[in-house]
DRENDO-1510 file (C-alpha; in Angstrom, 1 decimal, always signed):
<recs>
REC; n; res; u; v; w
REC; 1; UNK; +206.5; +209.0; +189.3 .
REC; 2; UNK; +209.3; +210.0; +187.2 .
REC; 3; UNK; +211.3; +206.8; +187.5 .
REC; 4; UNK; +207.8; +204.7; +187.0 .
REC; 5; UNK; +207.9; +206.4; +183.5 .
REC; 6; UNK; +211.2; +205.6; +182.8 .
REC; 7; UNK; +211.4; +202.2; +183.9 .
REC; 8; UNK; +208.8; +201.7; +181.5 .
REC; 9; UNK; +210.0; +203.5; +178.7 .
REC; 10; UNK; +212.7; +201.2; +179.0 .
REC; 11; UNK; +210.9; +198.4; +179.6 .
REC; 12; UNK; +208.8; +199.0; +176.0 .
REC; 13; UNK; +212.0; +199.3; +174.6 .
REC; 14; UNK; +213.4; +196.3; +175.7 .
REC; 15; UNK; +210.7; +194.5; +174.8 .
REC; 16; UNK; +210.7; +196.0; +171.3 .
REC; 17; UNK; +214.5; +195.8; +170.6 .
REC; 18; UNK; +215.3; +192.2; +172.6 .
REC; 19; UNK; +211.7; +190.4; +172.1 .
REC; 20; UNK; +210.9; +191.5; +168.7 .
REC; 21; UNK; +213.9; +193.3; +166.4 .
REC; 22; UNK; +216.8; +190.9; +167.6 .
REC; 23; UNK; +214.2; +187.6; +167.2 .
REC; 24; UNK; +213.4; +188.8; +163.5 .
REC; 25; UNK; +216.8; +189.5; +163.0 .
REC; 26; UNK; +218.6; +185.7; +164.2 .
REC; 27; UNK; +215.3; +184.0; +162.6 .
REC; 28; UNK; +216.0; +185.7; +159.1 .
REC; 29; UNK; +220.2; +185.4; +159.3 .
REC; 30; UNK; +219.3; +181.6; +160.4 .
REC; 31; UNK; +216.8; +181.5; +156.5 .
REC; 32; UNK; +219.6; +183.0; +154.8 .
REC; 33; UNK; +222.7; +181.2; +156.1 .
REC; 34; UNK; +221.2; +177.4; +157.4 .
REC; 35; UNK; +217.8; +177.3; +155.5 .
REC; 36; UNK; +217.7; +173.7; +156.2 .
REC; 37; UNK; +218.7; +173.7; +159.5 .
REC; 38; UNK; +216.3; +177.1; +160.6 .
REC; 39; UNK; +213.6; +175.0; +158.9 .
REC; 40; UNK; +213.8; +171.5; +160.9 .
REC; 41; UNK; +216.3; +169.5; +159.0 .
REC; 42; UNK; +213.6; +168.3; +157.6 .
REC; 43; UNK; +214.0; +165.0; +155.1 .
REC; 44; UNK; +211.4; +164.9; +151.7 .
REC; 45; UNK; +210.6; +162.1; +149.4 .
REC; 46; UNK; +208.1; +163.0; +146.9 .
REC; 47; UNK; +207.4; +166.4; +148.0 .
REC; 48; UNK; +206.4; +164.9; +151.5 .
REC; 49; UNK; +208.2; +165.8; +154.6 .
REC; 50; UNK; +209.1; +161.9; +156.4 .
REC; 51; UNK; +211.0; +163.4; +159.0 .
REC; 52; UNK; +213.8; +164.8; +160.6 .
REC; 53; UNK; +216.8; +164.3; +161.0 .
REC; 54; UNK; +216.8; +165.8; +164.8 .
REC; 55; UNK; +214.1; +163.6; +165.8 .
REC; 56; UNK; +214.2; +160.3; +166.1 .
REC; 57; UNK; +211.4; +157.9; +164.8 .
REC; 58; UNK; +210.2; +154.4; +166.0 .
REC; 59; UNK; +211.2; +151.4; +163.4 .
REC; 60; UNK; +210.2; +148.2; +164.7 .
REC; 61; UNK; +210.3; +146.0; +161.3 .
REC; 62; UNK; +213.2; +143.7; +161.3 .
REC; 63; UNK; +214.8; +145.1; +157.8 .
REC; 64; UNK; +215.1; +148.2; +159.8 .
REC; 65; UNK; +218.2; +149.8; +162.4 .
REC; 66; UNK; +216.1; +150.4; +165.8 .
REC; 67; UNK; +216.0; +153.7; +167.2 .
REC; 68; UNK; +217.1; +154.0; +171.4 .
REC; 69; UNK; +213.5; +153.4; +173.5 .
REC; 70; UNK; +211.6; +156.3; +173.5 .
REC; 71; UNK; +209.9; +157.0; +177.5 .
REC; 72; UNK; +207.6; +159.4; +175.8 .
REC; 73; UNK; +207.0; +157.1; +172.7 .
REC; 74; UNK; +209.0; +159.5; +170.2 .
REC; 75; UNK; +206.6; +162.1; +170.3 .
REC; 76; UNK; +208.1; +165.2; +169.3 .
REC; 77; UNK; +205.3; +167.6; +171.0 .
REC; 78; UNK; +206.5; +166.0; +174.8 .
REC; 79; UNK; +210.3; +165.7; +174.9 .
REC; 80; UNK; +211.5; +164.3; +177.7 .
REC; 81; UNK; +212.5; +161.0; +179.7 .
REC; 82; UNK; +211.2; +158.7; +182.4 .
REC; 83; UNK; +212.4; +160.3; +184.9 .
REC; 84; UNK; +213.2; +157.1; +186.8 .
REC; 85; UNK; +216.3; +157.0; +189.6 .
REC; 86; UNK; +218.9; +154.3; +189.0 .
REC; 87; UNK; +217.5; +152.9; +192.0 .
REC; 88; UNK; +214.0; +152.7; +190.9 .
REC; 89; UNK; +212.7; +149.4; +190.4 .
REC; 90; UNK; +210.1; +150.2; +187.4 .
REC; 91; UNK; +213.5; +151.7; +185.7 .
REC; 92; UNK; +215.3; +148.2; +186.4 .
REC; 93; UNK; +212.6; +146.0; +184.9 .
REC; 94; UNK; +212.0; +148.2; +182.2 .
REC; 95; UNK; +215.7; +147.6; +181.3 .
REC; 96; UNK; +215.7; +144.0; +181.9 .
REC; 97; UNK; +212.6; +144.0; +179.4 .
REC; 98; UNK; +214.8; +145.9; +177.0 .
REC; 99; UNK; +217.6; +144.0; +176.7 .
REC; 100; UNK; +215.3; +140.8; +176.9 .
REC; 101; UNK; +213.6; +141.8; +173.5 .
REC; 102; UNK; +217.4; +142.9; +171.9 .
REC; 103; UNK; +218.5; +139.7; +172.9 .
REC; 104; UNK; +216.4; +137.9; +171.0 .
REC; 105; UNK; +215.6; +140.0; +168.2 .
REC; 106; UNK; +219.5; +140.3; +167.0 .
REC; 107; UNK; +220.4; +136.5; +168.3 .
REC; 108; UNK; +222.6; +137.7; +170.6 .
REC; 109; UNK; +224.2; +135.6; +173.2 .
REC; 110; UNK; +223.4; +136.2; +177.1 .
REC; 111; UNK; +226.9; +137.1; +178.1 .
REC; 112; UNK; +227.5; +139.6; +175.5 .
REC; 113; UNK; +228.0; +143.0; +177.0 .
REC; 114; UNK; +225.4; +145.1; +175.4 .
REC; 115; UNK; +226.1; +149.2; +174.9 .
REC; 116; UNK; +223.8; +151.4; +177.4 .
REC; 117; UNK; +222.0; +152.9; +174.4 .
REC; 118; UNK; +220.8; +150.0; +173.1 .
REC; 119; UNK; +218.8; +149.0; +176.1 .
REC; 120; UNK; +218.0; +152.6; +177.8 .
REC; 121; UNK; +215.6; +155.1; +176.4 .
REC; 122; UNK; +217.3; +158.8; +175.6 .
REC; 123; UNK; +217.5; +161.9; +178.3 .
REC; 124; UNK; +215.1; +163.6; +175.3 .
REC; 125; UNK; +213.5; +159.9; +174.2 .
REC; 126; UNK; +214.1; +161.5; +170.8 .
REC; 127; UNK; +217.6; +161.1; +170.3 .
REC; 128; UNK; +217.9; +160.6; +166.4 .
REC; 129; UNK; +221.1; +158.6; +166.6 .
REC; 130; UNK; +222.3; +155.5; +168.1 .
REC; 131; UNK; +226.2; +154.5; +168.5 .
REC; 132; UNK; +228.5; +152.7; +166.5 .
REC; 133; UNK; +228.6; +149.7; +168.6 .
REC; 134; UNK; +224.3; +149.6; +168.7 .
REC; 135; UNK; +224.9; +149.7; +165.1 .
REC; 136; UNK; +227.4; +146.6; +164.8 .
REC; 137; UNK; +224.8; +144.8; +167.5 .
REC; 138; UNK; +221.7; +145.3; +165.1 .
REC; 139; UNK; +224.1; +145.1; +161.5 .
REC; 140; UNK; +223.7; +141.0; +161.1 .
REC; 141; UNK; +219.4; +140.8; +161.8 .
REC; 142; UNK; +219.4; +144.1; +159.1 .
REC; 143; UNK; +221.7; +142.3; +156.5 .
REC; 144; UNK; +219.6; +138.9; +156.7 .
REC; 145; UNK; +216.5; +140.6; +156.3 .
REC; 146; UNK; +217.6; +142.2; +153.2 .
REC; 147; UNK; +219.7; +140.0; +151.6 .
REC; 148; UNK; +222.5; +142.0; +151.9 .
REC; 149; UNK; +226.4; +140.8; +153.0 .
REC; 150; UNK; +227.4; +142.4; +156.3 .
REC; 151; UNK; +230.6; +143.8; +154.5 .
REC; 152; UNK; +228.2; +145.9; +152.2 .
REC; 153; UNK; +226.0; +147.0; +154.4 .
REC; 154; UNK; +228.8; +148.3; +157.3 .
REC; 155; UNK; +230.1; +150.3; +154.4 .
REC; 156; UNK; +226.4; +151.9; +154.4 .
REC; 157; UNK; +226.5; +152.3; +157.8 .
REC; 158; UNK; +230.1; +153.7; +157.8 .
REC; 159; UNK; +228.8; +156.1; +155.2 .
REC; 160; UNK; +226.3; +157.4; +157.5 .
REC; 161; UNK; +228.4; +157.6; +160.4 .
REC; 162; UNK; +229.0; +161.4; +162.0 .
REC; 163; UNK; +232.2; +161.2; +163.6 .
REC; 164; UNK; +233.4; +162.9; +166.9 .
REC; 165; UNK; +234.2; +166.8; +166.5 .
REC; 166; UNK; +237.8; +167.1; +165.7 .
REC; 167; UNK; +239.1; +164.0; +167.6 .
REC; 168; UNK; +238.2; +165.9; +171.0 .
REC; 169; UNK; +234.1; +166.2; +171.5 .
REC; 170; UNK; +231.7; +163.2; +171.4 .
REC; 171; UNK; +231.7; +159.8; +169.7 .
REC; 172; UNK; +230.9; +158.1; +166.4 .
REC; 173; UNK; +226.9; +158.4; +165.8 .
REC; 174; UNK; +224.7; +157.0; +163.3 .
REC; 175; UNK; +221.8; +158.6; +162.4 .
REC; 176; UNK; +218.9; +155.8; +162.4 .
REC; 177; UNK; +216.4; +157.9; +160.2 .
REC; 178; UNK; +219.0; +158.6; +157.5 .
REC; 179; UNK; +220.7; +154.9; +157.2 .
REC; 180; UNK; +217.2; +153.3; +157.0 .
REC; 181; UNK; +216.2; +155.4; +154.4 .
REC; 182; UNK; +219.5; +155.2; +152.4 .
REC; 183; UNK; +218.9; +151.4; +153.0 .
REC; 184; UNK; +215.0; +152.0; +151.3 .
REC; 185; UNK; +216.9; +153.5; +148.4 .
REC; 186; UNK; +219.5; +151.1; +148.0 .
REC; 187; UNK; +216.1; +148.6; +147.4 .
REC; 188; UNK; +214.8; +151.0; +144.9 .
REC; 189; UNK; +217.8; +151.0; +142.8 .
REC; 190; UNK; +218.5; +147.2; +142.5 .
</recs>
């Protein structure tokens, strides 16, 4: 009976210490040292929250850089992807489908080699970024339908561009949320 009291002494105290005390303590250092980050990375215009930058959103307008395909239709309460083996035939027409409609939304040419993240949905489908090269694919339909030369806007692209962790981890990213809206902005200010 003895050890039956102990183990849940220590069990009470574990809980207390590791489920409550340490929680409190990571959630308020995480306030205190990334405030923005602890709380979302949440982006504001006009005292309303639009989004985040860790989630990505669906743009379908033309004047707008295209997010990857979302399997759970970027819903942010049901991460995750289709699923779907290599093999699987539903994954294969869905892909076909994909790069059917990039095709001919950005003009491109049938025997130009397409990145994968252009045409298949993210592992989270809410990957907030897409790579440079989706970018460069995408950069002449955005600059017709605003009026903009491609020069200026891959400098506004370059300028939103995260780059790979000290020339060892990862790849160049853009972040699709935070180019279009610099893109909205550069509007406002003509």
């Amino acid at each position: 009976m003895q050890k039956l009291i102990t183990s849940f002494r220590v069990f009470i105290i574990c809980t207390i210490l590791f489920g409550l005390i340490y929680s409190l303590l990571m959630a308020g250092i995480g306030q205190i040292i990334f405030p923005h980050q602890a709380n979302g990375s949440l982006l504001m215009r006009n005292d309303k929250v639009i989004g985040s930058t860790l989630i990505a959103q669906e743009f379908t307008s033309p004047k707008y850089f295209h997010s990857r395909f979302s399997a759970i239709n970027y819903n942010a309460a049901s991460s995750g992807g289709s699923n779907l083996a290599p093999s699987s035939k539903k994954l294969i027409d869905l892909t076909k489908d994909h790069i059917q409609q990039i095709r001919l939304e950005n003009g491109l040419s049938t025997d130009l080699q397409l990145p994968a993240d252009i045409a298949l949905s993210s592992a989270s489908g809410l990957d907030p970024q897409i790579s440079w090269d989706n970018a460069m694919l995408q950069l002449p339909r955005v600059a017709k339908q605003r009026g903009l030369s491609e020069k200026k806007l891959k400098r506004i692209v370059r300028a939103n561009t995260s780059h790979d962790f000290v020339g060892i981890w990862g790849q160049e990213a853009v972040n699709v949320l935070e180019l279009n809206l610099a893109l909205d902005e550069l509007g406002n200010n003509k």
